[in-house]
C-alpha positions in Angstrom: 3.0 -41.1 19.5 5.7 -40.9 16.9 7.7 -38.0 15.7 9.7 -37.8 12.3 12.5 -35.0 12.2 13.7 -33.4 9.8 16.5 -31.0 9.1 17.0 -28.7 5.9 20.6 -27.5 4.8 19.0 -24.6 2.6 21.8 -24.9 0.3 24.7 -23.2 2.2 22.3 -20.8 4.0 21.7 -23.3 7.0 24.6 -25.9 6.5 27.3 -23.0 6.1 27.4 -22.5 9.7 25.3 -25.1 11.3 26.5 -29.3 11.0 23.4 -30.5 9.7 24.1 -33.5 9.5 25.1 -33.4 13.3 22.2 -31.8 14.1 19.7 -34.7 12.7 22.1 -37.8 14.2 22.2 -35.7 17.5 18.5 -35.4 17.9 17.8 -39.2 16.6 18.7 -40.0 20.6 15.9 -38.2 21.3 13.5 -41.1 23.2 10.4 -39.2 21.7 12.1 -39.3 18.0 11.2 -42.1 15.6 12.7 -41.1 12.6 15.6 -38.1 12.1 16.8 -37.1 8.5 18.8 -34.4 7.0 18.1 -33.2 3.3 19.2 -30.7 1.1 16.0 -28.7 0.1 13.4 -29.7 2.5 10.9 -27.4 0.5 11.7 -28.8 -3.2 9.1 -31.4 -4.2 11.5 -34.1 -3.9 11.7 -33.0 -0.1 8.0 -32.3 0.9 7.7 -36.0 -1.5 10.3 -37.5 1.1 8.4 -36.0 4.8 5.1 -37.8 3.1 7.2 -41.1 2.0 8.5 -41.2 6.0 4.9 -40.5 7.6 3.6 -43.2 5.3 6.0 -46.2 5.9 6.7 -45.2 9.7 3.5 -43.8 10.8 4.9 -40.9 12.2 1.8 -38.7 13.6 4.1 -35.9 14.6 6.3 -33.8 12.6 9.6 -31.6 13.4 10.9 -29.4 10.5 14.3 -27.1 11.1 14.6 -24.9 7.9 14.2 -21.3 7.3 11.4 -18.8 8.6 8.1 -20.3 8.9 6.7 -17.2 7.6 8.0 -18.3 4.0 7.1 -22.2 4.6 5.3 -23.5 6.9 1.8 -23.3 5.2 4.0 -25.8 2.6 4.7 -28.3 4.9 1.5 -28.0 7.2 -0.4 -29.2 3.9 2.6 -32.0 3.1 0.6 -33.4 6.3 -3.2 -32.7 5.7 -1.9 -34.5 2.1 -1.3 -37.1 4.4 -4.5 -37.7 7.0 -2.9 -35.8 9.6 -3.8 -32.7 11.4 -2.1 -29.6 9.7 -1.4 -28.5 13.2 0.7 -31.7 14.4 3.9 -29.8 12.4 6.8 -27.6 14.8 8.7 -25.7 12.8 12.0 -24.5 13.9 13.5 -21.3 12.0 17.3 -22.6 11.8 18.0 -20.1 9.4 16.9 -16.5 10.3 17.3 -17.2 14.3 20.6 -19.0 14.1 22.9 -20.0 10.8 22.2 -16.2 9.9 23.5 -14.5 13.0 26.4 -16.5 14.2 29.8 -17.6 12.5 31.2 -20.1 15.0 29.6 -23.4 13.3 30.4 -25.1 17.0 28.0 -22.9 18.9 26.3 -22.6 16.0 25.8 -26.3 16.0 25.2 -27.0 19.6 22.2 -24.0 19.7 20.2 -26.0 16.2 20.7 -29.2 18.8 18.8 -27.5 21.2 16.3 -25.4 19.1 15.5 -28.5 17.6 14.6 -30.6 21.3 12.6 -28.2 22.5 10.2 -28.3 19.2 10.6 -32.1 19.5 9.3 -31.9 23.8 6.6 -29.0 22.2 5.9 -31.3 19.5 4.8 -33.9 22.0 2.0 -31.9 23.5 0.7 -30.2 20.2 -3.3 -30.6 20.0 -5.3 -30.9 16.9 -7.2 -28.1 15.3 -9.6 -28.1 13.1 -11.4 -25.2 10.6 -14.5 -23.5 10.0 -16.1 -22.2 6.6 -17.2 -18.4 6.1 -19.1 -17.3 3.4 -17.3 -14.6 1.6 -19.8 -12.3 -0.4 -18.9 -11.8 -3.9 -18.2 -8.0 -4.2 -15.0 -6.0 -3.9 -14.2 -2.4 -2.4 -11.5 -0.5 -4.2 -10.4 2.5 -2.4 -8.9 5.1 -5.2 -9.9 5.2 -8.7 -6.5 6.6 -10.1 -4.9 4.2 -12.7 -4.0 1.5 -10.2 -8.1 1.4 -8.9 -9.6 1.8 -12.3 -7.5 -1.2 -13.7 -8.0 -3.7 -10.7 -11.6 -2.8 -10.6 -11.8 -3.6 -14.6 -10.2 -6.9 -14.2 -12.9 -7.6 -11.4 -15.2 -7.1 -13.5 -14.7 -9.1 -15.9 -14.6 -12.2 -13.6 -18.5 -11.3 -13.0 -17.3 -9.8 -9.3 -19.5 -6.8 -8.8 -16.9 -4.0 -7.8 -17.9 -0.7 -6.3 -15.0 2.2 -7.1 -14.6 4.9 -5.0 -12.3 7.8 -5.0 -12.3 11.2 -2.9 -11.9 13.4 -5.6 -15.1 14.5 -8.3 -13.6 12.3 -11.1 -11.9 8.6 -11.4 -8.5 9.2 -13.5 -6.1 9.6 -10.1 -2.9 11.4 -11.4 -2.5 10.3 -14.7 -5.3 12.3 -15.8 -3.3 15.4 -15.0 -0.2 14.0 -17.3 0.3 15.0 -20.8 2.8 12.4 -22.1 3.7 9.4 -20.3 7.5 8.2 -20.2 9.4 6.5 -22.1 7.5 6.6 -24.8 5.8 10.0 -24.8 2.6 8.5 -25.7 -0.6 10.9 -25.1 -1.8 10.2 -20.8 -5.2 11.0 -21.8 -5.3 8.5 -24.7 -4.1 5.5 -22.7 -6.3 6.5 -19.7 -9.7 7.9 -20.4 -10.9 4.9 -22.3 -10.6 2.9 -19.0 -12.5 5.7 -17.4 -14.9 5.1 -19.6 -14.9 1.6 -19.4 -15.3 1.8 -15.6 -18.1 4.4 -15.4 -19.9 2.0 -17.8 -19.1 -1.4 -16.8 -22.3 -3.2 -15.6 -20.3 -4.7 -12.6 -18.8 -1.5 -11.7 -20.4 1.1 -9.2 -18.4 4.5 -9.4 -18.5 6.4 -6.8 -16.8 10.0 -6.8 -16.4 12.0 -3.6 -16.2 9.2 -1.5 -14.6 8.2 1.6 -14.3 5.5 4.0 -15.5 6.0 7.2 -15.7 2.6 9.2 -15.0 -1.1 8.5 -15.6 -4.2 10.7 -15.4 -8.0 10.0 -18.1 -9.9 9.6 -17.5 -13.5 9.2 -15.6 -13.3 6.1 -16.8 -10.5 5.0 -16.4 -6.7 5.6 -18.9 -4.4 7.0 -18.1 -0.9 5.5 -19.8 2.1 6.3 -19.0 4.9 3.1 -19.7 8.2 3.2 -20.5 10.4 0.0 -20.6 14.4 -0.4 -22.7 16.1 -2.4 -21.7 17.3 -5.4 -25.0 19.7 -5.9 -25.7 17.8 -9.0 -27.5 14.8 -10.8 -25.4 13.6 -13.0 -27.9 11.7 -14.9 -29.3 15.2 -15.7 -26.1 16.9 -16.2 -25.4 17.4 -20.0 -22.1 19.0 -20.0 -22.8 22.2 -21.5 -20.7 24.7 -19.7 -24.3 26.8 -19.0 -23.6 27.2 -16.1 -20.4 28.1 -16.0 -20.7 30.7 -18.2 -23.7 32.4 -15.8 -21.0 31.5 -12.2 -20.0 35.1 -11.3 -17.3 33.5 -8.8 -14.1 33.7 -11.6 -10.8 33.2 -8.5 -11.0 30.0 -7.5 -8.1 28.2 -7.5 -8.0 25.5 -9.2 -7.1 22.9 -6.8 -7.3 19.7 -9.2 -3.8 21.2 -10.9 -2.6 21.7 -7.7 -3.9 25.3 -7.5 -2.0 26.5 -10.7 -4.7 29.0 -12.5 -8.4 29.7 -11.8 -11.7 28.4 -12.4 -15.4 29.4 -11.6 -17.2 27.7 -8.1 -19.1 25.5 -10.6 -16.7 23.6 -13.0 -15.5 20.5 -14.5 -12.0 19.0 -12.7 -10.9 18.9 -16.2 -12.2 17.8 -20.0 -12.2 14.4 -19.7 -13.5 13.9 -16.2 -15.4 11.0 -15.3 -18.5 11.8 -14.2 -18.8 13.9 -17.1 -20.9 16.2 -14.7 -20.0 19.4 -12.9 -19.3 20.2 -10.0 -20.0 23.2 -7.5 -17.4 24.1 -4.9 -19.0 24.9 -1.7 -16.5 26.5 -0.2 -16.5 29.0 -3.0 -20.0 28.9 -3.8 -22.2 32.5 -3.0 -25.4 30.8 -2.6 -23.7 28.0 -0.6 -21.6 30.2 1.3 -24.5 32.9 2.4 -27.4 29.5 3.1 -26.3 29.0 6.3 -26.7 32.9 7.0 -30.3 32.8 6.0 -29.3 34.4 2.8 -30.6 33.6 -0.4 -27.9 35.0 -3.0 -27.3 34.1 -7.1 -28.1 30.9 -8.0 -28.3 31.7 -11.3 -26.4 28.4 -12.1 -29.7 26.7 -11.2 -32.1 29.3 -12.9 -30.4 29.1 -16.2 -29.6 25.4 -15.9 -31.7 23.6 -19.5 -31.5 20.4 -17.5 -32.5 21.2 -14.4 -29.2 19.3 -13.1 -28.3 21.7 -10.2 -29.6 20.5 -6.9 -28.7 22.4 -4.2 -31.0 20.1 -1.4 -28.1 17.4 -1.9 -26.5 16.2 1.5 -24.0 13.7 2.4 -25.1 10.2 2.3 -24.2 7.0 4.6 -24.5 3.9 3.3 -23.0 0.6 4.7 -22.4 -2.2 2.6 -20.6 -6.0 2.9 -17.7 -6.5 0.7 -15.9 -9.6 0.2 -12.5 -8.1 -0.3 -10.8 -5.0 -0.3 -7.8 -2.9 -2.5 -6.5 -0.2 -1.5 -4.6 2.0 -4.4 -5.0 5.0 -2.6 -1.7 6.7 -4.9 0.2 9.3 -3.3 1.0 13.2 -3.2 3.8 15.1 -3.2 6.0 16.4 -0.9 5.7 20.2 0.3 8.4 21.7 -0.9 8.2 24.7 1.2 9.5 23.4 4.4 12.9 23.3 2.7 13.1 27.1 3.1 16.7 28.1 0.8 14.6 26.9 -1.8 12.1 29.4 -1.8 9.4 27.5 -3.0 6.0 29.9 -2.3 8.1 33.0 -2.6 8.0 33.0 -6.4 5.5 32.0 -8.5 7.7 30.7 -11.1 9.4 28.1 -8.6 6.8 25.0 -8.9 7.1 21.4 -8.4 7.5 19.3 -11.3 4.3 18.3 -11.1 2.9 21.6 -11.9 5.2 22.1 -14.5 4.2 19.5 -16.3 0.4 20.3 -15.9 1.0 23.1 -17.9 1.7 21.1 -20.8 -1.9 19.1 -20.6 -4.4 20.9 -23.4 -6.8 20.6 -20.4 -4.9 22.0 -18.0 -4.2 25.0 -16.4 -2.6 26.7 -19.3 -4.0 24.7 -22.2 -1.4 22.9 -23.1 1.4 26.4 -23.1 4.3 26.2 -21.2 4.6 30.2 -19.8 6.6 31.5 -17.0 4.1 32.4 -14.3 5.0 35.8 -13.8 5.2 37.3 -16.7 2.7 34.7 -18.8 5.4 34.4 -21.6 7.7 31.7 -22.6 11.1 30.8 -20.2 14.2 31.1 -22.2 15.5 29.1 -19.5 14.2 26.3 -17.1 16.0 24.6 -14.0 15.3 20.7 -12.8 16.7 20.6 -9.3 16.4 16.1 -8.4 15.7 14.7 -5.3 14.0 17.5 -3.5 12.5 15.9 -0.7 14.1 12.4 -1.3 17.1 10.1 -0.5 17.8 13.1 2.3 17.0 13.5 5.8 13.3 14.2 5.4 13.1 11.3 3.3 15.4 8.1 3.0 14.0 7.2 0.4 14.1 7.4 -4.0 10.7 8.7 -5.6 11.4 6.3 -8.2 10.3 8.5 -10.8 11.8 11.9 -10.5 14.5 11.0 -13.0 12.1 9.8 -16.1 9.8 12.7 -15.1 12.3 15.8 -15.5 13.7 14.2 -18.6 10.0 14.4 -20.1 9.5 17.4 -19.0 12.8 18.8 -20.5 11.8 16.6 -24.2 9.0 18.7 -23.9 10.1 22.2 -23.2 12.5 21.6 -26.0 9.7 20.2 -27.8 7.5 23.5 -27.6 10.6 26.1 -27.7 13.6 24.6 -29.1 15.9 27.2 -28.4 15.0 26.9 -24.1 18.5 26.2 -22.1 17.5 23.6 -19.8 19.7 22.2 -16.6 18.7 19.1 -14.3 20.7 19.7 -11.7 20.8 15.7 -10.1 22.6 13.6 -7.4 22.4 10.4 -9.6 20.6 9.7 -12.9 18.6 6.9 -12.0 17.1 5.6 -15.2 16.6 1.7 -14.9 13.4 0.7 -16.5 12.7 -0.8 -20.1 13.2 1.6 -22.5 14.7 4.2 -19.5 18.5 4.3 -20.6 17.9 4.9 -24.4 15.0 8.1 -22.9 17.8 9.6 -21.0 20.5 8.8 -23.8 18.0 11.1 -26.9 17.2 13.6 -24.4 21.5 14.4 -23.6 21.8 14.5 -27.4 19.1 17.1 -27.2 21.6 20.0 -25.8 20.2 19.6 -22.0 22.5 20.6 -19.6 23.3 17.8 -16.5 24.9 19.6 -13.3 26.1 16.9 -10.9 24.9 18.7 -7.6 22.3 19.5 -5.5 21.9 23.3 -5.2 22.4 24.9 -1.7 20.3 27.8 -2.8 17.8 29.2 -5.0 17.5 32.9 -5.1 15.0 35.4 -6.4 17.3 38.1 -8.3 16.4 41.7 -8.5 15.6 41.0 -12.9 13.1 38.7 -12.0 15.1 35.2 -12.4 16.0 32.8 -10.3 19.8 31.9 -8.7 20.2 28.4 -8.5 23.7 27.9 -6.4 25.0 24.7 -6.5 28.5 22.7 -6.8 28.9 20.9 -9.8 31.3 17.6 -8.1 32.1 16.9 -12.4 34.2 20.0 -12.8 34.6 20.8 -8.6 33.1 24.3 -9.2 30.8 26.2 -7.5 27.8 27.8 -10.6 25.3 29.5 -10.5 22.7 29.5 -13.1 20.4 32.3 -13.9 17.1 31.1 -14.7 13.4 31.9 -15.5 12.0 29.0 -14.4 12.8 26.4 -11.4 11.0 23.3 -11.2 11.5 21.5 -7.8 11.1 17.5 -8.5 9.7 16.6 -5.0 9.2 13.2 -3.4 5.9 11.1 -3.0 4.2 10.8 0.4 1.2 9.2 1.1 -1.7 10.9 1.2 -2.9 12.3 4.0 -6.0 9.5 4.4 -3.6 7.1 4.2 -3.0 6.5 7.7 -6.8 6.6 9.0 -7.7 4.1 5.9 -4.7 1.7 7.1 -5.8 1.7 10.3 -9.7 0.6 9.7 -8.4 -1.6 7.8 -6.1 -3.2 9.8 -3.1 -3.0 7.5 0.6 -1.8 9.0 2.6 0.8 8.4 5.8 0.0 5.8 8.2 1.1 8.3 7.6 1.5 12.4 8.8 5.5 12.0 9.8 8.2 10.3 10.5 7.7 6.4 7.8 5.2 5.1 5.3 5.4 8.1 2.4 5.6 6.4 2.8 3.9 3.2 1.0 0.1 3.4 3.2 -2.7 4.7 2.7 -5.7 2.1 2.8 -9.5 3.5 6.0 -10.6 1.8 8.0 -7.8 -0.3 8.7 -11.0 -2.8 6.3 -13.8 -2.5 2.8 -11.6 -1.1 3.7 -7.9 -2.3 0.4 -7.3 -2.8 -1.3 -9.1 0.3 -1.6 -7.7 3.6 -1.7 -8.9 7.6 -5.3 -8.0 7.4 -6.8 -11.2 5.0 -8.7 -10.1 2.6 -7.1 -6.5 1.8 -5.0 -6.0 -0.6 -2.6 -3.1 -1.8 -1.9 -1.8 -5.3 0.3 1.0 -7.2 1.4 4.0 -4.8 -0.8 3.0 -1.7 2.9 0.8 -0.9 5.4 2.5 -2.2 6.6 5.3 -5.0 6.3 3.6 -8.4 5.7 4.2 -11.8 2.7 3.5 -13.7 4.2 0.7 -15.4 4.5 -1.1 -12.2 1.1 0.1 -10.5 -0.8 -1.4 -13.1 0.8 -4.8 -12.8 0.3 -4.7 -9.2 -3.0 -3.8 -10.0 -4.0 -6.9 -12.1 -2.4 -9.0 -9.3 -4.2 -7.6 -6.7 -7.6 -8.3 -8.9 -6.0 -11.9 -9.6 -5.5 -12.3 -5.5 -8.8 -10.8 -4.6 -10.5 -13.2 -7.0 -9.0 -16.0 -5.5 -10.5 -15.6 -2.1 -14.3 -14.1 -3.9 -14.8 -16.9 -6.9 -14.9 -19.7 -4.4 -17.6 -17.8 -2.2 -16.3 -18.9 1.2 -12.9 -19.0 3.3 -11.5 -21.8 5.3 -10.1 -20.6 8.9 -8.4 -22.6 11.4 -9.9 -22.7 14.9 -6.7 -21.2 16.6 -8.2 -17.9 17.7 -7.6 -17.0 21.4 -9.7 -18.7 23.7 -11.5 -17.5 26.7 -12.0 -19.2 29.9 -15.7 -17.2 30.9 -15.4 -18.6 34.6 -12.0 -17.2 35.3 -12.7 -13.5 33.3 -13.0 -10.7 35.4 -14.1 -8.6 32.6 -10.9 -6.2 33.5 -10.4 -5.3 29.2 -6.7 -5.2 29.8 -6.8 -7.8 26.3 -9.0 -4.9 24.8 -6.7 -2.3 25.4 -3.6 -4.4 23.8 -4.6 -6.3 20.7 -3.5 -4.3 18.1 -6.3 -5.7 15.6 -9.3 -4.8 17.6 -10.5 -8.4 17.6 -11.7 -8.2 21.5 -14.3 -7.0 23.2 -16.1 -7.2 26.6 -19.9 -8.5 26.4 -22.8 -9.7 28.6 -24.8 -7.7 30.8 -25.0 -9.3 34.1 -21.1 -10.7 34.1 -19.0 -8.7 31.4 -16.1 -11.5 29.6 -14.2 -10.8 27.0 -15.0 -12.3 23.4 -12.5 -12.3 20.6 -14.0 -12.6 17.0 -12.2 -15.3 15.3 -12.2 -13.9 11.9 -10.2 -10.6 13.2 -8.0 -12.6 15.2 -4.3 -12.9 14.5 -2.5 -15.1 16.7 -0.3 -13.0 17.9 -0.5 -13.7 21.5 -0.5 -10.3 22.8 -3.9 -10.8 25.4 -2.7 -13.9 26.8 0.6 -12.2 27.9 -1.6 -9.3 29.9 -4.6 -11.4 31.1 -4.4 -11.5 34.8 -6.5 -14.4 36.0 -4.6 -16.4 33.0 -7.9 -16.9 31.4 -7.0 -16.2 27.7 -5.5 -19.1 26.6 -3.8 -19.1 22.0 -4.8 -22.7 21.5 -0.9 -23.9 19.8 0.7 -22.0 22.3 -0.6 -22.8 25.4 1.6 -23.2 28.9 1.4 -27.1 28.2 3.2 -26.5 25.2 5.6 -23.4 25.5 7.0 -24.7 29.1 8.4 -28.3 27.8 9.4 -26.4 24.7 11.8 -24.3 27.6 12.4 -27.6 29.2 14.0 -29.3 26.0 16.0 -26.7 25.2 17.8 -25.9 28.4 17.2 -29.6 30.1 15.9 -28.1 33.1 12.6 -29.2 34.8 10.0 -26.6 35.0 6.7 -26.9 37.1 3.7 -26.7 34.4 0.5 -25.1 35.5 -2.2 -25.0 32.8 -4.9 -22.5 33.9 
């Protein structure tokens, strides 16, 4: 056995603190050490060029690398060896960067710890076993979870590879949130215009399977695939037959339903379209509102005169949910987001007063097909504000959340073009903490709109009141002339944060995805791989994250992530089959007791107990993780993570502190 060593500077990032150079002539005395180098860049191509040079004229069969996290490079170097007819597996890499050079200053100590991080990979190095891989068959079909902008574009480009995609969204229509937009930032071009010919696209795509009320209910892996079980609700009507002539409508006696696609701003019947451009183009009945749906259950048989005058015969009120389980070769989530509840944040009296909305629903009012076609009115009185208040970060960059919608900014300044826009003489005020306008085109946006007369109070109110007149008190200090003002207003509109929505976390955890942040702020928004090199990629291989599902973004940046997540999903489904190495945890059957401690801890469900007479535990190896948890709880010893076995991990301890430790391999 031979074993080549070889130690990275990183630039200054390693040699800054730690004597490099030291480090590689120190370990060179090493009797298991053939070869012992030091280089610059270990992952350039003139350094992975140099490790195959080495294993070539020395015949090296073992290899040591100390360089940065082996989360960023160790697949690099582990094929620098299968380039080279060795085992990918016969590579220890020592992180040199993040677990030393990074957290110390005293280049001594610094120094003598890299000495010994690096001799105990060389004793582990000596005892590391090859492993070798096993093919899946990966099925050529894609599961995207939300059909907002995000879904609808990832599913298109999909498509067009010849990957059959089904598209499913929980709402009655595809279009997400950007359906609901008038104008889009910074350009004001029309929402509807840029969006609903990829609606269309989708619905009709021959590759594409649409389907609208639709959730997730189950997902398990199945060799390489993923075994998901959907669940659709009825709509009460074919939309095949449905020809979108507001019949029925006109004959649904039910007139005060809220309508909950405009986030319950105005009314619609209990049969209705989500909005004019909706995708079905089919109604949809509201059971909840429904008076034959409502009174069925009671025996009862009342109206239905939606069905009796129906010239299609479209209505069908014998719908009921279906189940349906399907294989899918990968899986994106763009799930998108919702806002933040204002109303917990009680001085601002959101709920109190009908003309205090979220920014949201104040721009819905300027959609033609929204809730007021297209008018901007001040809710109580259905006339136009002479005045309008933005009030920034409501729900954001505080205590309840840490963190910036990343929007909020662009968004009131579009909604204050367009007041201006509609009523030109409107005295508008964003009342903001910072002006955060960073994108292309962002700082010229904000610079037209200033010019425009709109009124910027540095503060965040302390108070909104409602007045005796029937206007609205904003308090708040303005820090650019130190006064307290208060601004008497017909209109407040709150710009609130993004959240997940509320499936979020169930859909993250049958997937198998984490959480962005452990607690509190970003809990349940998804966790990519790597922020910079994987943002799109997640723990669990083969699902993937787009748009809002990780974080607040604009729809500029969902639909790039979009197309990447398409281009990564691709990857894996055009080749039809994934390679895995064989370094699942093992089980020793004679030893298991069949207690399900490992059960109870691996945090990717990849064990379970089977057999009938004698119950062991059996870990699926395409679930599997690595992580090691199991083998830490297993009480008889008999779970064993081949790569980090006691053989291994105990001469590892051994090199580093130069103490002789008994080995028992169980």
């Amino acid at each position: 056995m031979k074993i080549g060593v070889f130690i990275c500077h990183c630039g200054k990032n390693i040699a800054g603190t730690v004597d490099v150079k030291k480090v590689a002539d120190e370990v060179k005395k090493n009797k298991l050490v053939t070869f012992s180098t030091d280089y610059m860049f270990m992952c350039s191509k003139s350094g992975q060029e140099l490790i195959a040079q080495i294993i070539k004229e020395t015949g090296i069969d073992r290899v040591v690398v100390g360089a940065c996290t082996p989360k960023l490079h160790e697949k690099t170097f582990r094929r620098v060896l299968e380039k080279s007819q060795l085992n990918p597996f016969y590579l220890e890499f020592v992180n040199l960067r993040e677990q030393n050079s990074w957290i110390h200053s005293d280049m001594e100590l610094a120094t003598m710890k890299a000495i010994d991080l690096v001799n105990g990979a060389i004793e582990r190095a000596a005892n590391l076993e090859a492993i070798d891989s096993t093919e899946y068959t990966v099925e050529k079909r894609a599961l995207v979870v939300g059909a907002g902008v995000a879904g609808i574009q990832a599913a298109l480009d999909l498509a067009e590879k010849d990957i059959e995609v089904v598209l499913i969204d929980i709402d009655a229509t595809i279009g997400g949130y950007m359906a609901k937009l008038d104008k889009t930032f910074p350009t004001n071009d029309c929402s509807a215009c840029i969006l609903s010919p990829k609606m269309n696209d989708a619905f009709s795509h021959p590759n594409i399977t649409v389907m609208t009320q639709t959730e997730v209910v189950s997902s398990e892996r199945n060799g390489g695939n993923f075994e998901v079980e959907l669940i659709q609700h009825p709509r009460f009507v074919d939309i095949d037959k449905c020809r979108s002539c507001y019949t029925c409508i006109g004959h649904c006696p039910v007139k005060k339903r809220p309508n909950k696609y405009f986030h319950g701003l105005g009314t619609t019947k209990a049969v209705f379209f989500p909005f004019a451009q909706s995708i079905p183009k089919a109604v949809v009945i509201d059971q909840d509102y429904c008076l034959y749906l409502k009174n069925r259950e009671k025996g009862r048989d009342v109206c239905r005169r939606c069905e009796q005058n129906c010239p299609s015969g479209a209505i069908n009120f014998s719908q009921e949910p279906i189940n349906l389980t399907m294989n899918f070769g990968a899986v994106i989530l763009a799930t998108g987001f919702e806002d933040f509840d204002p109303s917990i944040i009680e001085e601002f009296n959101y709920g109190n007063s009908p003309d205090i909305l979220t920014n949201s629903e104040f721009g819905f009012m300027f959609n033609v097909s929204g809730p007021t076609d297209g008018k901007l009115i001040k809710p109580s009185t259905e006339k136009p504000p002479k005045s309008v208040a933005f009030i920034q970060c409501v729900g954001s960059r505080d205590d309840i959340a840490g963190y910036c919608c990343n929007v909020g900014c662009m968004a009131s300044l579009k909604h204050a073009y367009l007041t201006l826009k509609q009523y030109p003489d409107t005295q508008v005020y964003i009342c903001y903490a910072d002006m955060r306008t960073v994108g292309k085109g962002y700082e010229e946006y904000y610079k037209r709109i200033r010019q425009l007369g709109v009124r910027f109070v540095r503060g965040k109110p302390s108070q909104i009141d409602i007045l005796p007149n029937g206007q609205l008190g904003v308090k708040v200090y303005d820090s650019a002339i130190e006064k307290l003002v208060i601004l008497e207003v017909d209109m407040v509109a709150l710009q609130v944060g993004m959240r997940p929505v509320k499936e979020a976390s169930d859909i993250r955890l049958i997937f198998g995805v984490d959480p962005s942040s452990s607690e509190g702020k970003m809990v349940d928004y998804y966790k990519e791989l790597h922020p910079k090199l994987e943002p799109v990629d997640t723990k669990a291989a083969g699902v993937y994250i787009a748009g809002c599902a990780s974080s607040p973004k604009t729809i500029t940046a969902s639909v790039s992530e979009a197309k990447a997540a398409a281009s990564s999903a691709a990857s894996r489904l055009m080749t039809g089959k994934i390679t895995l190495a064989n370094n699942a945890a093992l089980v020793t059957e004679e030893t298991c007791v069949g207690c399900g401690a490992c059960v109870e801890v691996c945090p990717f469900d990849a064990i379970e107990l089977k057999g009938v007479i004698k119950r062991v535990a059996w870990v699926n190896p395409t679930v599997c993780k690595k992580c090691g948890t199991c083998t830490t709880v297993c009480p008889t010893g008999s779970m064993q993570l081949p790569h980090y076995r006691t053989i291994q991990i105990v001469p590892q301890i051994k090199g580093m502190t130069e103490k002789d430790l008994e080995v028992e391999e169980s």
